[in-house]
N, C-alpha and C positions, 0 to 999 in steps of 0.2 A: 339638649340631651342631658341639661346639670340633674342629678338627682333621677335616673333612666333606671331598670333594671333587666332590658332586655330591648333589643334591637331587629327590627325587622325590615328585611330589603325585597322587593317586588322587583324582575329584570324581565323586561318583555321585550320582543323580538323577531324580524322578520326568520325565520327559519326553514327548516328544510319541507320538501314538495311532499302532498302525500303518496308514499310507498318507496320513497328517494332511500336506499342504502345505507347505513350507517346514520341512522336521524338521531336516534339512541344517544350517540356519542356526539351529537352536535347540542353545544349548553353555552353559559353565560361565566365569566368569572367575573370576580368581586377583587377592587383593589383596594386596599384600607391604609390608609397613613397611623392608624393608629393602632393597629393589628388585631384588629377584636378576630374573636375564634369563629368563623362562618363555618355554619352545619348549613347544608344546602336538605332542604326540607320536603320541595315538591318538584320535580322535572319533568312538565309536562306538554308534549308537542299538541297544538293545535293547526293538526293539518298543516298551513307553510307558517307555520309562528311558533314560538316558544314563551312557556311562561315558566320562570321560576323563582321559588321562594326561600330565602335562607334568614336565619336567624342568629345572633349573637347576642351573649352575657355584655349587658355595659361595665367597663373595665375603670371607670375613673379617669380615663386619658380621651374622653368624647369631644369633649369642649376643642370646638375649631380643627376637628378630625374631616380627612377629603374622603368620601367613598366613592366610588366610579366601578362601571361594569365594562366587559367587554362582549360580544356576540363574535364567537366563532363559528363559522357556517363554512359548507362545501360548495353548498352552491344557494343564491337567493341576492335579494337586493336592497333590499333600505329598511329602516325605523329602528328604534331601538330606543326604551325608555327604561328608567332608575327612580323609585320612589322608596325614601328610606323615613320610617315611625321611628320614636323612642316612647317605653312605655314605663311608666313609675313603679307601675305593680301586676304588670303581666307575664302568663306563660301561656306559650302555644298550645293549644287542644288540641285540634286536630284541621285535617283540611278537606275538602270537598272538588270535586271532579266534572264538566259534564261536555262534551261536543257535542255539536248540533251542525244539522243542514237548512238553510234557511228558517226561517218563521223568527218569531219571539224570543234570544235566546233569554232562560231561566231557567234555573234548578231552587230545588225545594231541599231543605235540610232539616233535623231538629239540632236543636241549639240552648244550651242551658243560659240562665236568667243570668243577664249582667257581663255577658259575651261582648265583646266586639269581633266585628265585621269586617274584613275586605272581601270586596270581589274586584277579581281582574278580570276585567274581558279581553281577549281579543279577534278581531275579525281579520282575515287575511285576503277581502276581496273588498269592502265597504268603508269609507273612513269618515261616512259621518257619522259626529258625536254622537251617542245614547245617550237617552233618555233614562237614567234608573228608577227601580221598584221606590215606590213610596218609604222613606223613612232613611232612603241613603240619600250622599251626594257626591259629586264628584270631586277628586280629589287632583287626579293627573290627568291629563287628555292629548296625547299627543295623533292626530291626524299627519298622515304620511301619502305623499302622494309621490310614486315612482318614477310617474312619466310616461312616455310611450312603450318603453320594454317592460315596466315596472308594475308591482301590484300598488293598488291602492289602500293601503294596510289602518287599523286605529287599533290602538292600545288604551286602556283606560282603567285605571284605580279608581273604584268606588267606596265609598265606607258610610257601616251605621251612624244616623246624626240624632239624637248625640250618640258618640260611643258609651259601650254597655248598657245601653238605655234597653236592651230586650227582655222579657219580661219572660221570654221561655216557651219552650213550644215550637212549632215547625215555622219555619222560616223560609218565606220568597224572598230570593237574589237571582239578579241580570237586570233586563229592561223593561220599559216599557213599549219603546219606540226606539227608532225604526226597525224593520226587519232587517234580519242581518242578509249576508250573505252564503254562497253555501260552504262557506269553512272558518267556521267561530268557534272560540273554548272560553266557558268563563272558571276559574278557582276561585273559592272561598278558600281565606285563612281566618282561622275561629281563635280570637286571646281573651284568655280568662283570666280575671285576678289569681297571682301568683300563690297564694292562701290557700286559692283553695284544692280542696284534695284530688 
């Protein structure tokens, strides 16, 4: 993180059922040894998962800092993943949205030159690994298997390789392979150099 000027955390999560009461208020928190300021950025249910994106100023106190999430639910059963970037010269742009019932999932965005990428998938019935769109690659991959009451859930962080390598113009992100299951969300978080306007 030496030399950072913006922090980005990804917390994905088996979460609430679809149409389950009070899903809204079921999220993720962030614990920081080193207090950076978290803005939680996107809180987004997919069907029985949660994916959420929060952001922080690097503070100078990164170096050998513990971040750690937690998943509060009502009701639901296992997985739970924490991928944290630090980035020299980024700010967040903006983010991207899509649920899907089975097939392919993918969304299409445009995206200015020199962007990096995440997408997070998650599936809340299927946990083998994906395959992602040409030009990403996987970064986190946690496959989760619940058991016999349990769903078979994957989470997965993806990112452009190399980052900011986009050149501009409309943009496929998700998979290529396998088809999902029928309750997937994938988010893009879009970071552009901090510069620019």
């Amino acid at each position: 993180m030496n030399g950072a000027n913006l922090l980005v955390a990804v917390a994905m999560g088996d979460g609430p059922g679809p149409g389950e009461p009070g899903a809204e208020a079921q999220h993720t928190r962030l614990d920081d040894t080193a207090a950076h300021a978290w803005t939680q950025r996107e809180h987004h249910i997919v069907y029985g998962s949660i994916i959420d994106v929060y952001t922080a100023p690097a503070s100078g106190r990164d170096d050998g800092a513990t971040i750690t999430s937690e998943l509060t639910i009502k009701h639901g059963d296992e997985g739970h993943s924490l991928t944290v970037l630090a980035y020299r010269n980024g700010r967040l742009d903006s983010t991207t949205e899509r649920n899907g019932n089975f097939g392919v999932p993918q969304l299409s965005q445009d995206v200015p030159a020199g962007t990096d990428v995440l997408t997070a998938f998650g599936d809340g019935r299927e946990n083998t690994p994906a395959t992602p769109v040409t030009g990403f690659r996987p970064v986190n991959v946690l496959p989760v298997d619940g058991g016999p009451r349990g769903d078979r859930d994957l989470y997965q962080l993806d990112r452009l390789d190399p980052a900011g390598s986009w050149p501009g113009g409309t943009m496929l992100t998700g998979n290529l392979a396998p088809p999902a299951s029928g309750y997937w969300g994938l988010v893009n978080i879009n970071i552009v150099p901090a510069d620019r306007p």
